[in-house]
N, C-alpha and C positions, 0 to 999 in steps of 0.2 A: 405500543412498541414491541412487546414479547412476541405477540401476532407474527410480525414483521421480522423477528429475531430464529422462531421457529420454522416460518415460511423459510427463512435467506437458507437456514443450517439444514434443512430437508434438502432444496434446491439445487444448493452450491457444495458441490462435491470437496472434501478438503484438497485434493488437485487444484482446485479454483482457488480456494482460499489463500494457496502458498504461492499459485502464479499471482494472484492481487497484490500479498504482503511484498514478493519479488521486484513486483512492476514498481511497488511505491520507494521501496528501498533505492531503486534504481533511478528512480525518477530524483529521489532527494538526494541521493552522495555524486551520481553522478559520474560514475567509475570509468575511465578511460579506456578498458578493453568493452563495455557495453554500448553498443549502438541503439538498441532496441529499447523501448520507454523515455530514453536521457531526455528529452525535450519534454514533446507531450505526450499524456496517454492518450490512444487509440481509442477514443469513444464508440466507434462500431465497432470493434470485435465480437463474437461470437460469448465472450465471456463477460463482457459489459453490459449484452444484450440479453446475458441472463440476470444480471444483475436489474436491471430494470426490472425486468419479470418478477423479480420477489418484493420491489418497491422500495430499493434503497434511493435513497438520492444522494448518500454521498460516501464516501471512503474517508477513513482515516486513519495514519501509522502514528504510533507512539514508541519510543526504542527510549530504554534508560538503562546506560551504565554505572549508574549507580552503585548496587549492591558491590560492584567489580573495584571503584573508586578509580578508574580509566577511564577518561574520556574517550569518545569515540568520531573518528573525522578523519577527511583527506583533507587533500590542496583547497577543494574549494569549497569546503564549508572548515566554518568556524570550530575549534575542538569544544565540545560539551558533553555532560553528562546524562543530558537529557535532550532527546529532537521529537520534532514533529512534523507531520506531511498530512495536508488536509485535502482533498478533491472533491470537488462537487460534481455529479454523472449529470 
């Protein structure tokens, strides 16, 4: 797995990395001004397809407001202090 950890982090420019963590964020809350990822992610993009290329098979977000003692949420998710968003490429 470190193989595959220094492969992605050589590979994946941190531009990729914030449009990933972006796409997933969007993807799980679901924000009413985003059109873009709300449904599904675009598995052929050009950044998914790098994604491949370093041998991930999957994405995952993890967000915890915790330390803050806030939850975090809109309309259409539950309030919590902890989320997660899983993808499989």
């Amino acid at each position: 797995m470190q193989i595959v950890n220094r492969k992605a982090r050589k590979m994946l420019r941190e531009r990729d990395r914030i449009d990933l963590t972006e796409a997933l964020l969007i993807n799980y809350f679901k924000p009413d001004r985003n059109t873009v990822h709300k449904e599904r992610l675009d598995l052929g993009t050009k950044l998914m397809r790098r994604c491949y290329g370093v041998e991930l098979t999957g994405l995952a977000l993890v967000h915890s407001s915790m330390h803050l003692g806030v939850a975090t949420y809109i309309d259409q998710i539950t309030p919590a202090l902890f989320c997660s968003k899983r993808v499989c490429l």
